[in-house]
C-alpha positions in Angstrom: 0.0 0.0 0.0 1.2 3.4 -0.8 2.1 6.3 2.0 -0.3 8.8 2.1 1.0 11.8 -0.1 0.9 15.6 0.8 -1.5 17.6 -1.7 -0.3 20.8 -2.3 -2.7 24.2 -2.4 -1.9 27.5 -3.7 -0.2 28.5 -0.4 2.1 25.5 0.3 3.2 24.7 -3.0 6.2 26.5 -2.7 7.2 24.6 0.3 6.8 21.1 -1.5 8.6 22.7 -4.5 11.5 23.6 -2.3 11.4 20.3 -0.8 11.5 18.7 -4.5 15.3 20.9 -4.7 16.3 19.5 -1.4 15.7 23.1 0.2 13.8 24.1 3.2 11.9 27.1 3.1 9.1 28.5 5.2 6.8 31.6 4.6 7.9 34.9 5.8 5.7 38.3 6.2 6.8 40.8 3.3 5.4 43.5 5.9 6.2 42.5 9.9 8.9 39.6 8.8 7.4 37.1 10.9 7.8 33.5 9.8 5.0 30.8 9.6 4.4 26.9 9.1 2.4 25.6 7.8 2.0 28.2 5.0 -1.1 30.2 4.5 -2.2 33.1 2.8 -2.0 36.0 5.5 0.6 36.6 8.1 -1.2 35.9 11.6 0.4 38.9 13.5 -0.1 41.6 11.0 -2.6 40.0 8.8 -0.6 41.1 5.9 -1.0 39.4 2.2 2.5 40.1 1.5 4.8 36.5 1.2 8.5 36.1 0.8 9.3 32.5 1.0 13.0 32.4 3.3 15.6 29.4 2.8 16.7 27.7 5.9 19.5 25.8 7.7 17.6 23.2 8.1 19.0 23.0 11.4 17.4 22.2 14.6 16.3 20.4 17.4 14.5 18.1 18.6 11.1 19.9 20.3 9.2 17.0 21.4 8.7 13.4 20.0 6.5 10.2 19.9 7.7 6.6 18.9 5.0 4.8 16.6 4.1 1.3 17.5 1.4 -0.9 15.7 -1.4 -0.4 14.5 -0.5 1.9 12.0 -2.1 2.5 8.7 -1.1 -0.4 6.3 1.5 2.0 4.2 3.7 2.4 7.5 3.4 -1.6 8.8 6.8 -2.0 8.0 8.7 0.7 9.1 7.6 0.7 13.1 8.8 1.0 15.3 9.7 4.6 14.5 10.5 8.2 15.8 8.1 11.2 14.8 9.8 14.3 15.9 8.7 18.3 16.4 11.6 20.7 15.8 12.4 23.9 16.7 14.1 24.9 13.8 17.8 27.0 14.5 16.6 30.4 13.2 13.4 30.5 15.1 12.8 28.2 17.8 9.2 28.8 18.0 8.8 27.6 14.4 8.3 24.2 14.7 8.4 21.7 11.7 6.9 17.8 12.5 9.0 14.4 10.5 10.4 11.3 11.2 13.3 11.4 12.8 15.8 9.0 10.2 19.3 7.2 11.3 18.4 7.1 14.6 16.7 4.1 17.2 13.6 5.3 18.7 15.5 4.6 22.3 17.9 7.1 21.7 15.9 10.0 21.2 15.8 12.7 23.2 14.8 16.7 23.8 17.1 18.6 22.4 18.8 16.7 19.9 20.5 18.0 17.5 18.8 17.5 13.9 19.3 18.0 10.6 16.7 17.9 7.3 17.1 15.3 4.9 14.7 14.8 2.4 13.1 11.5 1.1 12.0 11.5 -2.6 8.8 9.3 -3.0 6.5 8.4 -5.9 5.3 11.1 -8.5 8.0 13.3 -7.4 7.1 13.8 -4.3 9.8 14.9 -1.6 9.2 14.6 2.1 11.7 17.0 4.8 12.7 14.4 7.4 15.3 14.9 10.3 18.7 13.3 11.2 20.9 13.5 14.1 23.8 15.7 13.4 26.5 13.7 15.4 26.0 9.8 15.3 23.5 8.6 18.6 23.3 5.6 20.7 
């Protein structure tokens, strides 16, 4: 069974575009400068219209997690156990971006790790970020 597949709108095309070029990029007001994720058409502090779309590190760390054990949906049956991470990404730690965390047992986990994207090309040219540990773990 195939993963589900993101279906991108007229706001966060651009993300899954960047994603296809192994680049992580989140919305930024072209008014206040405040970045947002998941993208969406106006800026909530200042309500502005105005987007700019800002490449990252793609450095972070690890916010909060969950280890996924079965059941799981068919697609994933294979792959459990495995880590789901939040990060707070390096150049704004209340920007959080959700992904499995890759390269890494689910036991060694921990708050604060330090993570990396990667990205993981799927069918139809599709391109999921993930995360990595930056030094080796366990």
């Amino acid at each position: 069974m195939q993963r589900p597949l993101p279906e991108p709108d007229a706001d966060s095309a651009p993300f899954w575009e960047a994603c296809g070029r192994h680049e992580l990029r989140v919305q930024r007001c072209g008014d206040c400068g405040a970045r947002r994720h998941p993208p969406r058409p106006l800026c909530p502090h200042c309500q502005s219209a105005r987007v700019e779309w800002e490449r990252l590190s793609g450095r972070g760390e690890v916010y909060s997690w969950v280890v996924a054990h079965p059941p799981v949906l068919p697609a994933f049956q294979e792959r459990v156990p495995f880590a789901v991470v939040l990060v707070a990404l390096a150049e704004d730690p209340g920007l959080r971006l959700l992904g499995n965390l890759l390269d890494c047992e689910p036991g060694d986990v921990r708050i604060g790790l330090a993570v990396e994207v990667g990205f993981e090309e799927l069918v139809d040219g599709v391109t999921l970020p993930q995360w990595r540990p930056v030094e080796r773990v366990g």
